[in-house]
N, C-alpha and C positions, 0 to 999 in steps of 0.2 A: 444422159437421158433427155430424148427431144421431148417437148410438151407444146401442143398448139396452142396459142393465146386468141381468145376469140374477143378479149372485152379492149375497151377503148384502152389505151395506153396516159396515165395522165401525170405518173410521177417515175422515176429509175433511182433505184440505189443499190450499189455494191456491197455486199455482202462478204464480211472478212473474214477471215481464218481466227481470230480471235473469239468472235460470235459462232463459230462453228465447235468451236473447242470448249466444253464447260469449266470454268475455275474450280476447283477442287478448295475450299477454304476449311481450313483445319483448326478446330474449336481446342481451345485449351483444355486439359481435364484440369480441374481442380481436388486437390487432395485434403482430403478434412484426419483431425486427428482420432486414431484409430488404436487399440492394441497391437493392431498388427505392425506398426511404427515402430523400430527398434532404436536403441537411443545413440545419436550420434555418438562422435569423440568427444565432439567441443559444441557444450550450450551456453549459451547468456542469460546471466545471473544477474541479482542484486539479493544486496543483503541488508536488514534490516534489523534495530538495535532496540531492544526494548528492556526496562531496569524495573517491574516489578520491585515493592515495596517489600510483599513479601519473601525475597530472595535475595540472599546476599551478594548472589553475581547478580551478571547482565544475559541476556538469553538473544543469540543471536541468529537470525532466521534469513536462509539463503531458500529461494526461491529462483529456478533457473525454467528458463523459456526454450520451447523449439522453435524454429523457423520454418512456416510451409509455405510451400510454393515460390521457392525463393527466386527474385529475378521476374517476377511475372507481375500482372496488374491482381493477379490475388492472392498476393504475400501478406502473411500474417502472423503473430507470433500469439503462441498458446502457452501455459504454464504446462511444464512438464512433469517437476519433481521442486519436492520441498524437504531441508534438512533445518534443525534446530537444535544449536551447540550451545555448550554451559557446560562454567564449573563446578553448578551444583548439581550435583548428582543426586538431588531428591527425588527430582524430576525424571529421569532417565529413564525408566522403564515406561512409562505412560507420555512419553516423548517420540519415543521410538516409536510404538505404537499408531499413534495418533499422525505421523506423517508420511507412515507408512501407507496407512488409509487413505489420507490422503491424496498422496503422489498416484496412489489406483488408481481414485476417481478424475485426477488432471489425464492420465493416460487412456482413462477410456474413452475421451471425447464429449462431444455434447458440454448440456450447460454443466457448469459446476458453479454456478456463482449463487448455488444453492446451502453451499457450504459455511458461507459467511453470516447468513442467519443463523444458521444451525450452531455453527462456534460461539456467537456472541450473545448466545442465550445459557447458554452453561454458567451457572452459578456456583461459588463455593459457599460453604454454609458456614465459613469460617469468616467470612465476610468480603467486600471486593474493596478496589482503589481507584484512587483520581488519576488519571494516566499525566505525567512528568511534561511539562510544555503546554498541554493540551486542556486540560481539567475536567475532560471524559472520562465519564467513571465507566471501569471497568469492573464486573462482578465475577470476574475469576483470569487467571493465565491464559485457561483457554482462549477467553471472550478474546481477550489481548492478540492471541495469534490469529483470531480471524478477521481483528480488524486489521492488522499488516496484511492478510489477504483481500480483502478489501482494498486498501489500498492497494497495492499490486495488479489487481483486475480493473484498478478504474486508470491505473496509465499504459492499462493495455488495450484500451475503451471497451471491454467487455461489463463496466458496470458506466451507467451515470456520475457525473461528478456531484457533490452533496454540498450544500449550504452548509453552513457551519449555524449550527443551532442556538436559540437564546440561551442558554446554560454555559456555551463554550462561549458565546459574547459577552456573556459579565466576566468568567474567568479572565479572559485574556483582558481587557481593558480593567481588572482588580488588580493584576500585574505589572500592564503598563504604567499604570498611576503610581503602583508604590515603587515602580523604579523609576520615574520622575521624580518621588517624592526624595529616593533616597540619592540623587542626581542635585539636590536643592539641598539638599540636609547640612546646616551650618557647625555638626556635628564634626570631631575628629574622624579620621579613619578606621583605627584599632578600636573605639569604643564599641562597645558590646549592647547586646540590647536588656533591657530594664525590662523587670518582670511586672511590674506594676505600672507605668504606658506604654511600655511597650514600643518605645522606640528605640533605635540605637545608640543610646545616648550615656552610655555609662563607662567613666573612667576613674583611676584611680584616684584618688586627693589625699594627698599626708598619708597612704598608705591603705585607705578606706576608697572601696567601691561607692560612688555616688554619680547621682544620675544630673546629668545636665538640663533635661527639659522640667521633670518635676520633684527634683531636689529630693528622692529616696536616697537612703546612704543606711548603707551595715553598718554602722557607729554609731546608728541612733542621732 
């Protein structure tokens, strides 16, 4: 097609085949977790160990993750489903239950980090316990399973990580001191501990229990 040019001429540039042709750039979809997501073969797990006081076993809680978007800049892992095994079978029916419920709510997407309030407020009226390592009291088994979720959701960054509180700062440094103390302790090995200081300082003598630091003895 001729076109007459009537205006002054004062620059020229070629115009390329590149510029004539538009890029087509194709945006990633991104897939968020849905019901409609059926569960792979193979998820990744972790499993966590917790030994309630009130329970003669240990109660162990696998928590398995899906993968979405895998391979891409918006790969992400979500909790899928949660199982919790035990020997003791007191628990078993309201076990089942309860991670049944919950494995729903990981599968239907959205927040769930709704859950972990909800769990660690359940109290038993039989009274609760100072959680093993930690000296976080826990007011029931429940509370207990939702702080393993808790955890679980903060090394998936779907929660904040937490300070560790003034109450879990004196436990832990109450600990550390008596295991320094018992690291210093001029005492035997086998001696036992003395009900009256209360240290471990109690060994046999001529056949009578007596205590090394403040000289108690069964013999009178």
């Amino acid at each position: 097609m001729m076109k007459e040019i009537t205006l002054v001429i004062t620059a020229v540039k070629v115009k390329t085949k590149e510029q004539e042709t538009p890029v087509e750039i194709k945006s990633e979809t991104t897939v968020n977790l849905n019901e409609s997501i059926k569960r792979p073969e193979m998820l990744i797990g972790s499993t966590y160990k917790i030994k309630p006081p009130v329970s003669d076993h240990a109660l162990y809680i696998t928590i398995n993750d899906i993968l979405l978007n895998q391979g891409s800049n918006q790969e992400i892992r979500r909790p899928f489903e949660i199982f919790v095994n035990s020997k003791n079978m007191e628990f078993y029916s309201w076990v089942v239950a309860l991670t049944r419920v919950i494995s729903a709510v990981f599968r239907k997407g959205g927040d769930c980090t709704f859950l972990v309030e909800e769990l660690k407020a359940v109290f038993d009226p039989k009274g609760g316990y100072y959680q093993r390592g930690t000296g976080i009291f826990m007011p029931s088994v429940v509370a207990d399973i939702g702080h393993v979720i808790e955890t679980h959701l903060k090394t998936l960054d779907m929660l904040p990580p937490s300070e560790i509180d003034t109450h879990q700062q004196a436990y832990i440094e109450q600990k550390r001191q008596a295991a320094q103390e018992s690291e210093q302790s001029a005492f035997p090995a086998m001696a036992s501990k003395c009900n009256k200081c209360h240290q471990k300082s109690v060994i046999l003598l001529d056949g009578c229990a007596t205590c090394l630091s403040c000289g108690d003895s069964k013999c009178g």
